[in-house]
N, C-alpha and C positions, 0 to 999 in steps of 0.2 A: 680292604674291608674289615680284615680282621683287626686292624686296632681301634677303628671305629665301633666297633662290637664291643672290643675291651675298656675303652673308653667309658663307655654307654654300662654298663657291667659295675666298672667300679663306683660310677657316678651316683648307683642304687645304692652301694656301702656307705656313703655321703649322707650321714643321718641330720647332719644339720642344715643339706641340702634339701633334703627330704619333708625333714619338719617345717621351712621356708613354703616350699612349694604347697601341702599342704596347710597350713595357715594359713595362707594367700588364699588358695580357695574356700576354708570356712571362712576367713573374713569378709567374701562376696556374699556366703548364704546369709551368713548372721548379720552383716549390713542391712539385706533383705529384709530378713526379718523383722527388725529395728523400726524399720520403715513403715509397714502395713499400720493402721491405725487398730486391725481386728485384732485382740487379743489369740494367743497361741493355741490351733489348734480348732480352731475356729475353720467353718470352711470358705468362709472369705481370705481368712489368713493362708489358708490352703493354696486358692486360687491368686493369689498375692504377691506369691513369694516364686512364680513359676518363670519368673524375667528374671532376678539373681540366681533359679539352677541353672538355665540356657546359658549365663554369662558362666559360673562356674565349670559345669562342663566342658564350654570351648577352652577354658583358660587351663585345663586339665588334660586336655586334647592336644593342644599348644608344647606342654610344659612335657606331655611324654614323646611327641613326635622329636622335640628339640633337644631330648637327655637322657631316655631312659629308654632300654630295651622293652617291646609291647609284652611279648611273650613272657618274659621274664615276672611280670607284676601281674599274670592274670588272665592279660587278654590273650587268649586260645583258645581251641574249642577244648570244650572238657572232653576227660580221659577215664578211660572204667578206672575204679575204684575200689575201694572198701566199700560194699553196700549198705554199712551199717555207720558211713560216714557223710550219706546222704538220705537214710532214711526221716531221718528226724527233721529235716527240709522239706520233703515231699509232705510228710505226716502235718507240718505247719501251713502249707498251700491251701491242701485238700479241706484241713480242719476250717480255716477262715475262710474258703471260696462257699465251702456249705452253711459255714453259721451265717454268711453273709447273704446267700438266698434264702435262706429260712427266715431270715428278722425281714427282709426286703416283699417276703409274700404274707407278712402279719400286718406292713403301713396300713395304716388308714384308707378309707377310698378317698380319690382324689388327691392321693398323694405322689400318682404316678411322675408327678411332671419334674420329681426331685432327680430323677435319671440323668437327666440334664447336667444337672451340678455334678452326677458321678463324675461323667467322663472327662469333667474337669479336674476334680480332684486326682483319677487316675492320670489324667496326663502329668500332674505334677509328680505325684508320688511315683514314677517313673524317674524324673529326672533326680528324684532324693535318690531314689534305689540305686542307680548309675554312681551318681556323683557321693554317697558317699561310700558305697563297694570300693570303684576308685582309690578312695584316699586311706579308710582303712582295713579292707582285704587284700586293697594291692598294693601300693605304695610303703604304708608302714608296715603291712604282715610282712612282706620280703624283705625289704629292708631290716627290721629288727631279726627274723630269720635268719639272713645274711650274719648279724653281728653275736646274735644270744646264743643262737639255736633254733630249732623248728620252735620245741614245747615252751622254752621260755618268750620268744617272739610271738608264737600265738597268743598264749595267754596275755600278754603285755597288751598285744592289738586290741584285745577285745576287752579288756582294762579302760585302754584310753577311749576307746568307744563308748560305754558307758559314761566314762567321768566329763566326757566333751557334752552331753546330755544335761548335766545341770546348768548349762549356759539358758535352755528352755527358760530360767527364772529372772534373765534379759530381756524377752520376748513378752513375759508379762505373767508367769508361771510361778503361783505361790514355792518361795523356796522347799518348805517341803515336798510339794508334789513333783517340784523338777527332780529332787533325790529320788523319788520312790521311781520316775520315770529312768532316771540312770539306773538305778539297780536293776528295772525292769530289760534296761537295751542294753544293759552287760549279760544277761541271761539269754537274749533272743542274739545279740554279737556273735554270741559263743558256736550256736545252730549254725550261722554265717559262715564264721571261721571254719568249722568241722567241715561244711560241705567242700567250701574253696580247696581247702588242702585234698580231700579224697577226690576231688575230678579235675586238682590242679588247674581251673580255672575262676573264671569268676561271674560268668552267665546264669548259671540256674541260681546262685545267689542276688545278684541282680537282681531277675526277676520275682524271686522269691520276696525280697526286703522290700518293691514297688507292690506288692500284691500284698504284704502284710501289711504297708504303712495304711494304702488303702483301705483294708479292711477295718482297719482298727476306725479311723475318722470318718469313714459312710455308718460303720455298726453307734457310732456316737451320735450322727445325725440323724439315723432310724430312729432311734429311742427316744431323741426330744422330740421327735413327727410323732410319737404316738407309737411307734413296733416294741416289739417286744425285747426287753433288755438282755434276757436269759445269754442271747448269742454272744453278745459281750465279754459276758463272765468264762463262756469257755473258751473264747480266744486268749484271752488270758494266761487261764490256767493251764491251758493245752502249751502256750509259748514257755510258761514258766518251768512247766513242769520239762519240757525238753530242752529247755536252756541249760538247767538244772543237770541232765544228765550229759549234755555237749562240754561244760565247762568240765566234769569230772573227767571225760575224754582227752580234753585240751593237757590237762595235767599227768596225763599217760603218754603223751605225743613220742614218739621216736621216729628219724630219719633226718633226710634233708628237707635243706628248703623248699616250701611247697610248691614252686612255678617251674624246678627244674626238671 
C-alpha cells in the first residue's frame, strides 16, 4: 500500500500531468460554454452550461480516484486554522447572502416567480464552485506548492485563476470586460486560496465560490427585474476590497504545502 501511496504522491509533482488533467476539464466547461446560444452570463447561459459541469466533475472524480492522493489536494474535512485566514471568506458569504436578500425583497410585485430560475442557477453555480476549487485550489495549488513553495505556488494559483477568466471573451464577453473580470477573479481567487491553505481543505471554499458566483448573476437578474442595483455594487467592493488584502497575504505565505 505504501508505494501505491508514493506513486500517487509523486504523480501530483507531475506538473505536466497536472496541467493535461486540468485542461481536459476546462476544455469540457468551455466547450459548454461555446455551445449555449445565450450570451455569457446570461441566466439561460447559466442554466446551459450545467450538463458540461456534471461532465467535468465526473471526469475529475475519475482522474483523482485513478492518480492522485484525495487528501492530498483538498478533499478533507477542514482543520482549525489561522482565524484570520478564513475570515475574509466568511466576511464575503455573509456580505453577498444579505445584499442578495435585500435586492430580492425591493423586486417588483409579481416578480416572485423569478425564484424559480434561482434554484437553477444555484444548482449550476454549485457545480462551477466544485469544479473549479478542484482544479485550482486543489490540483494546481498543491502541485505548484509541491514544486515552488507554499507562497510562490499560491500566488501562481490564483494568477492562473484570474488569467483562465479572460477566455469569458470566447463565450461572447466584450474583451475588455473579460480583463476587468480576470482582474476581478484574481482578487476574489486570492480569498479562495487564503482560506484552502488556513483549514487545509477545500469545503468552505467550495461553497463559498458556489454562493458567490450565485450571488453575483441572481443580484444581476434583480436589477434588470426592476430591484434595486445598490447590492451589486457592495458585492463588489466588499470581494475587491478583501481580495485586495488576501493577495497581500498570499505574498507573506510561509510553511508547507497546504493539504499536508
Amino acid at each position: 500500500m505504501a508505494s501505491v501511496s508514493d506513486a500517487r504522491e509523486r504523480r501530483l509533482r507531475n506538473l505536466p500531468l497536472v496541467l493535461t488533467i486540468s485542461a481536459i476539464a476546462l476544455a469540457v466547461i468551455m466547450g459548454g460554454a461555446l455551445q449555449t446560444p445565450h450570451p455569457y452570463g446570461h441566466p439561460e447561459f447559466v442554466v446551459d452550461v450545467f450538463a458540461p459541469e456534471v461532465v467535468a466533475s465526473a471526469f475529475l472524480a475519475a482522474a483523482t480516484a485513478l492518480l492522485f492522493p484525495w487528501r492530498a489536494i483538498g478533499w478533507r474535512w477542514p482543520s482549525s486554522g489561522p482565524i484570520a485566514g478564513i475570515v475574509p471568506l466568511i466576511v464575503l458569504a455573509v456580505v453577498g447572502l444579505g445584499c442578495w436578500l435585500a435586492a430580492r425583497a425591493t423586486l417588483p410585485s409579481g416578480a416572485e416567480a423569478m425564484a424559480g430560475r434561482s434554484l437553477l442557477i444555484l444548482r449550476t453555480t454549485l457545480l462551477v464552485g466544485l469544479n473549479e476549487e478542484w482544479i485550482f485550489r486543489g490540483l494546481l495549488l498543491a502541485t505548484l506548492s509541491l514544486r515552488l513553495g507554499l507562497r510562490r505556488g499560491a500566488v501562481l494559483a490564483a494568477l492562473v485563476f484570474g488569467l483562465f477568466h479572460t477566455l469569458n471573451a470566447f463565450a461572447g464577453e466584450a474583451l475588455e470586460v473579460a480583463l476587468i473580470q480576470a482582474a476581478s477573479t484574481l482578487l476574489i481567487g486570492a480569498v479562495f486560496v487564503r482560506a484552502a491553505i488556513a483549514t487545509r481543505s477545500l469545503l468552505w471554499p467550495v461553497l463559498a465560490h458556489a454562493l458567490h458566483d450565485f450571488v453575483v448573476l441572481d443580484l444581476a437578474r434583480f436589477a434588470a427585474a426592476g430591484a434595486h442595483a445598490a447590492p451589486v455594487l457592495v458585492v463588489t467592493l466588499t470581494a475587491w476590497t478583501l481580495g485586495v488584502i488576501c493577495l497581500v497575504q498570499l505574498f507573506r505565505l510561509e510553511g508547507e504545502p497546504p493539504y499536508r
